[in-house]
Every structure is written in structure tokens, then in C-alpha cells.
N, C-alpha and C positions, 0 to 999 in steps of 0.2 A: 600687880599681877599682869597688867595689859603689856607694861616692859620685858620682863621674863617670854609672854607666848612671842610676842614678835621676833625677838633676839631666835627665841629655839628658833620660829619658819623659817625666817632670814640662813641661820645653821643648813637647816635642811635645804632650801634651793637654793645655797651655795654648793653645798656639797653633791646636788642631783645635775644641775647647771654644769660643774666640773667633767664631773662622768661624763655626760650626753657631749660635751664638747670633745673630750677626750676619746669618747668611741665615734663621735664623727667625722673627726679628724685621720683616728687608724684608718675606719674604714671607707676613705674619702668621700663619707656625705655632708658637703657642704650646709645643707640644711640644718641634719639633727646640729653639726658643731654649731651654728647661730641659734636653734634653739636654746642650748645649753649658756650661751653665752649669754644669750636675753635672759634665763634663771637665774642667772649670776647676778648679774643686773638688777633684778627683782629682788635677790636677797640681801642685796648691798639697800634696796628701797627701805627691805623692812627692816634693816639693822638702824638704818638713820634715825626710822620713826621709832622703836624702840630705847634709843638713846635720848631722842627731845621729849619723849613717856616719861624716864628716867628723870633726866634733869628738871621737868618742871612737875614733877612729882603730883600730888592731889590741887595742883593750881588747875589744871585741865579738865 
């Protein structure tokens, strides 16, 4: 269970992370786009920990 919720957040601030870059970008705010970019980053965090959840299964 604890693999599955991190994989979805990880989903979601990819997918929030992308936007925010991508609308900071259009609208030249340097900021929101590194916000976005550090979400990304964060959800790449929680895809990793949801994968080592995964492989060492009820060891943890």
C-alpha cells in the first residue's frame, strides 16, 4: 500500500511541477518555472521511495 500512495504523489508532482514550469516559462516568471522544477524533482523523490517500498516489499 505505502508503494502504490507514493508512486500516485510522485504522479501528481510531476505532473503539477510540469505545468508550473511550463506556465513559468510562457509567462517569463523565472521563479514559478524553478518552482515547478523543484516539484518535479520531488516527485522523481517519491517515485524512487516507492520503488525501494516495492522491491523490499514487507522486509521494511
Amino acid at each position: 500500500m505505502g508503494e502504490a500512495t507514493d508512486k500516485l504523489a510522485a504522479a501528481g508532482n510531476k505532473l503539477a511541477g510540469n505545468v508550473k514550469e511550463a506556465v513559468g516559462k510562457a509567462t517569463d516568471n523565472p521563479d514559478l518555472a524553478a518552482e515547478g522544477k523543484a516539484q518535479q524533482l520531488k516527485g522523481t523523490g517519491q517515485d524512487v521511495k516507492g520503488s525501494v517500498k516495492g522491491a523490499l516489499g514487507d522486509k521494511i
